[in-house]
N, C-alpha and C positions, 0 to 999 in steps of 0.2 A: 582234318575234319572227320569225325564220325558221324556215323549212321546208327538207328536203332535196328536192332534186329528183327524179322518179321518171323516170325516163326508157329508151324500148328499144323495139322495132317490132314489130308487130301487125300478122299479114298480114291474120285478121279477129276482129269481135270481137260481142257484144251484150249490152247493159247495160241491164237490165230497172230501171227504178224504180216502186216503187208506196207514193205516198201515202195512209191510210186508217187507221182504226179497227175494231180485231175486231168481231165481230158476237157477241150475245149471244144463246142458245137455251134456252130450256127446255119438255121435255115437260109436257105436260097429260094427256093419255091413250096406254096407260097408267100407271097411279101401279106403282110395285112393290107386291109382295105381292098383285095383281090377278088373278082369276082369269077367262079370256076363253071366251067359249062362242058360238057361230055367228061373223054378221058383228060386227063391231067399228068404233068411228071412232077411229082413230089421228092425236095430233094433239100438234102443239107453237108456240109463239109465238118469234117470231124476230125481233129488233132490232137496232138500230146507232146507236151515239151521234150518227151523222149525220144519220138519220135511216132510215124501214123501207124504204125504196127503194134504200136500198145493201145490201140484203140481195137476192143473183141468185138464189137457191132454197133449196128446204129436201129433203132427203133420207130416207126412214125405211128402216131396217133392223129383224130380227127374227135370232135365235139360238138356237142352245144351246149349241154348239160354233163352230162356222162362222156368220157371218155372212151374212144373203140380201139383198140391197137388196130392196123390192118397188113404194116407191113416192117418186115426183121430181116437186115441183111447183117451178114459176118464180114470181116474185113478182106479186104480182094486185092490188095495190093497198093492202094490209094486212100487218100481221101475221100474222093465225092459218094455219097451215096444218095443212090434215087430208086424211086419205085412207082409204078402207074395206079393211079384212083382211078375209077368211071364211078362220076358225080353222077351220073341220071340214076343211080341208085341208090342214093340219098334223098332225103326229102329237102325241099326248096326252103330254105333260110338267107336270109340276108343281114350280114352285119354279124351274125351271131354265130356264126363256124368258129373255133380254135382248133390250130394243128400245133403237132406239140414232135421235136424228133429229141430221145435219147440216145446217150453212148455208156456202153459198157468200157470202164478206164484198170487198170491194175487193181485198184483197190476201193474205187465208188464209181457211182452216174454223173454223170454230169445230163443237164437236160435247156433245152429256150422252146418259149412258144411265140409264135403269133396268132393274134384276135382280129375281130372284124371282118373276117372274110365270107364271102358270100358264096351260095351253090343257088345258079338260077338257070337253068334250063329251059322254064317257059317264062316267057315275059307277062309279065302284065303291069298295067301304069297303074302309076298311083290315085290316090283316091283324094280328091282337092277341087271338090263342090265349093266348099266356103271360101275358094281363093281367085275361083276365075275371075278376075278383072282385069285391069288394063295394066297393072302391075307388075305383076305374077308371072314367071316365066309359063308361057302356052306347052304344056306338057302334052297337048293334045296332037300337037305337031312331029312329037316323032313315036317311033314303031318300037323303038328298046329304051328304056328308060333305067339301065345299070351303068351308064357314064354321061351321067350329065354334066356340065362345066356351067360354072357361073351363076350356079340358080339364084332365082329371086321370088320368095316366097312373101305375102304381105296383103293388107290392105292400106287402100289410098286414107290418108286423112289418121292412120291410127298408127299401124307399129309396121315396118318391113324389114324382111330378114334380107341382107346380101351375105351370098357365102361366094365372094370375091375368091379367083384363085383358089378352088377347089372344085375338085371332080368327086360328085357323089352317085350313089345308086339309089334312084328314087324306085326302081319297081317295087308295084305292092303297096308302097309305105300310103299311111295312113295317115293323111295329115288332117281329115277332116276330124276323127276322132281324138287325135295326139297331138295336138298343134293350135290352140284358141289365142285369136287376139282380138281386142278389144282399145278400148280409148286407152292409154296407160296401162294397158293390160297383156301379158305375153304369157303363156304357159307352155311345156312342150314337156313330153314325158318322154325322156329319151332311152328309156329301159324297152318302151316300142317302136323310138326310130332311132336305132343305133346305128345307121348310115349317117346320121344327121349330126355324127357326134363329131365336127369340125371345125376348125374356126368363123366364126361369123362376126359382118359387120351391123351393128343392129339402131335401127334410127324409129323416136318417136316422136309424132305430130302432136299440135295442138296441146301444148304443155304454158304454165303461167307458175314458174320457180324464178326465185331469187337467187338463191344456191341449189342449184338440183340435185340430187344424189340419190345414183343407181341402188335398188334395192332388188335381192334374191331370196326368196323365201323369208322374206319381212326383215332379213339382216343386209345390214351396207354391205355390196358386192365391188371389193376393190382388185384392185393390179394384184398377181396377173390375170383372175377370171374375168374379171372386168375392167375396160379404160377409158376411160373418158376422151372422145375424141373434139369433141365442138359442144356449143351450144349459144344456138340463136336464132333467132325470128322463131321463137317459141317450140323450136326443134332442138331433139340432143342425141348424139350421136356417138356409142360405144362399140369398142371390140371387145370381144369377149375367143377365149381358146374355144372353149362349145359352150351351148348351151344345155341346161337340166335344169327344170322346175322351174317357178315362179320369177316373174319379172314386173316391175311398174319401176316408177321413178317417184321421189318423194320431196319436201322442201329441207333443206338440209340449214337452212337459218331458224335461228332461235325467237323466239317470241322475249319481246321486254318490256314491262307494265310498270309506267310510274304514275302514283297516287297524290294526290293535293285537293285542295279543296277550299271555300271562303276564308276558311279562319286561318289561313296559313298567309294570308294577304292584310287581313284587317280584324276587327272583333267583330262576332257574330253574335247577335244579341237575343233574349229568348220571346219569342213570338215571329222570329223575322223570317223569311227564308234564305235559306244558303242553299249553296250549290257544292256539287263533290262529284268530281273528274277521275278519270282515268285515260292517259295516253297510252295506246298499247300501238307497238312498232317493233320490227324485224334485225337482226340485227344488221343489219344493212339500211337501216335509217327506214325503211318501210312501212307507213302507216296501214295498220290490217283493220280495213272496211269494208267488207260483203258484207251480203244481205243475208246469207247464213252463218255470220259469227256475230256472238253477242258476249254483253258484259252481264254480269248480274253483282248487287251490291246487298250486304248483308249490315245491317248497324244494328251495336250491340242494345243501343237507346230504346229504338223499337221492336229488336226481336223479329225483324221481318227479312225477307229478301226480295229485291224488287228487277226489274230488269232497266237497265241503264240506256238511254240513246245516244244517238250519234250526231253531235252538235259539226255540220258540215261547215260549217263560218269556223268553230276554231279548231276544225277533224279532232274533237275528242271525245270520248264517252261522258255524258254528262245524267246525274241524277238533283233531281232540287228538292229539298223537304224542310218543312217550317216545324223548328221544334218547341216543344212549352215548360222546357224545363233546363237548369244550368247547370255545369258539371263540364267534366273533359270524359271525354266516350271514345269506341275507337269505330271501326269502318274495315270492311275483308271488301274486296271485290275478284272476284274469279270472272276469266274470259273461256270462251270455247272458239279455236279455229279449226280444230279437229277436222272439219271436211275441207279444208286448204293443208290437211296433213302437218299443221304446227301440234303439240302438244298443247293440253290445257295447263294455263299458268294464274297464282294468283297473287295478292299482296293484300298488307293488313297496313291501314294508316289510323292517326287520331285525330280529334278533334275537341276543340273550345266551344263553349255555347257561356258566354256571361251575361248575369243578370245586374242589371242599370241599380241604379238605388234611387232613389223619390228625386224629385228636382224642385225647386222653390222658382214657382212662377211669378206672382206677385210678394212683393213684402207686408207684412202684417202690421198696420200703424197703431201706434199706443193706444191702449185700452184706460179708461177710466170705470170702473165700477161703484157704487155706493155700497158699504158694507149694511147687510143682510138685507140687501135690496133684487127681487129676483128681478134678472135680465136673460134676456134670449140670447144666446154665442153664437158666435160668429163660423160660418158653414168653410171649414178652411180646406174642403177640395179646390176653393176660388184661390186657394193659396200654394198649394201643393199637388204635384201630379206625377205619377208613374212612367216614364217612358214606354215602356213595360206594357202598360196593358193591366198590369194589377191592382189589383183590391186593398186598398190602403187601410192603415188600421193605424190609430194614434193613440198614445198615453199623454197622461199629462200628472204635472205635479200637485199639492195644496199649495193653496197658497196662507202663506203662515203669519 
């Protein structure tokens, strides 16, 4: 096999090569979710497949935003390298520290961080006016509030957070600002309670779904942010990994509208009244009747829209209207359940309206007339009649 040649002048040039293996680091102290008070030993282990002498040093950094180096050790004969922080010279954060340690390897960095770590040196509790009740874990009961186990944050009758099986750092935090619940309602801005970013098990009261389903930020919130654990006695009950922004629950069954009306039964004749239905149900067989969902019916006949009732003897939306003219017409009916959280749905059907033809009441008995003899004729509405209602109009032949 050949190669092309590369060829062309270089007035100068420098060609670095470096043979080697990345170097491997990881922190030891601190772990995330740590929370740091005076001095500190900041510390991490650093490797190379080569061996720990190809490791030139180790680096540590601290954050919130910006990044600070504070502390550079060279290699000493080992692995471990550590160095001492005094946090009371830092400013009080919670949840928002990151420490980050590099190593210098043969030929690159290698680097890890951890997040969430806290500097609290003076305590102070958190802020949870809107929560004291009988619920609520009583934060008022202890003196440091940077390891708390098991909180339970909530109101009675509406939404409550359990954060089972975890230890957080409530100092400071701000749940009366960052934290609203409401009927079906949960918000929490966790860019301001970044303690709070846990797993939690989250239950709401006084709920009325067929199909319920978890909604975050107006979109389905499924596995794994959200799971569905239970739902009953009008209670539903999710885990979620943490929580961030908006929460309520919503009806996850569909709305179903079927159309009918007289003339799909019998003929409907013109002058008469009919009737025109709409069943509208869930799809879980569930007939939808509050007193803030309606039907409204549009016909194309009179150009009108009218609002439909709710015929409770046969549960169906019913409108009735006498029409004066024949033809086959059609019928829209739109529903709103909008504030039961169904979408609005509509349908269009048709309909029959026939007009009768004259009817012969009595029979007409033979006539005798005398020719060019005037006589009075005979009044033959006594003879013939409309079903109908209308206005009759007769021709007649010569007679020859």
């Amino acid at each position: 096999m050949s190669y092309p040649k590369i060829s062309g002048r270089v007035t100068s040039g420098f060609v670095h090569l470096c043979i080697g293996k990345p170097s491997i680091i990881n922190i030891i102290s601190p772990q995330e979710w740590a929370v740091l008070k005076g001095v500190v030993n900041v510390s991490a282990i650093a490797t190379n497949p080569d061996g720990p002498n190809y490791v030139e040093w180790v680096l540590f950094t601290y954050g919130i935003s910006a990044a600070n180096d504070f502390c550079q050790q060279e290699y000493d004969g080992d692995s471990l390298y550590s160095c001492e922080l005094n946090t009371s010279q830092l400013s009080e954060g919670n949840c928002n520290y990151f420490f980050m340690a590099r190593c210098q390897g043969p030929c690159s960095q290698s680097g890890t961080t951890h997040y969430y770590i806290s500097v609290n040196n003076i305590d102070e509790p958190p802020l949870w006016n809107n929560f004291k009740n009988s619920i609520t874990t009583n934060f008022s009961q202890f003196s440091s509030w940077d390891n708390i186990s098991n909180a339970v944050i909530g109101i009675p009758n509406k939404v409550v957070i359990n954060f089972s099986g975890q230890t957080i750092n409530f100092d400071n935090a701000n749940l009366d600002s960052y934290l609203l619940i409401d009927h079906n309602y949960l918000s929490i801005n966790i860019d301001a309670l970044k303690c709070l970013r846990k797993p939690a098990i989250v239950k709401f009261y006084n709920l009325s779904f067929d199909v319920p389903k978890i909604l975050r930020n107006n979109q389905e919130c499924v596995h794994p942010l959200c799971s569905l654990i239970s739902y009953d006695s009008n209670s539903l009950t999710f885990s979620a990994i943490y929580l961030n922004g908006i929460y309520n629950i919503t009806e996850g069954a569909t709305l179903n509208l079927k159309l009918f009306d007289t003339s799909d039964f019998r003929e409907v004749y013109v002058k008469e009244e009919m009737s025109f239905y709409a069943n509208l149900t869930n799809s879980v067989g569930r007939i939808i009747n509050f007193s803030d969902v309606y039907c409204e019916i549009f016909i194309n006949l009179t150009n009108s829209t009218e609002r439909m009732n709710f015929n409770q003897e046969l549960q169906l939306y019913e409108f009735k209207k006498t029409f004066y003219r024949a033809g086959n017409f059609s019928f829209n009916v739109t529903c709103n359940a909008t504030s039961h959280y169904y979408n609005i749905i509509e349908n269009t059907s048709e309909f029959t309206i026939t007009n009768r033809p004259p009817i012969l009441i009595n029979f007409i008995p033979n006539q005798t007339w005398l020719e060019n003899t005037i006589v009075s004729g005979i009044d033959l509405d006594d003879y013939f009649i409309d079903p109908d209602g209308d206005v009759l109009n007769y021709t007649h032949s010569p007679v020859r």
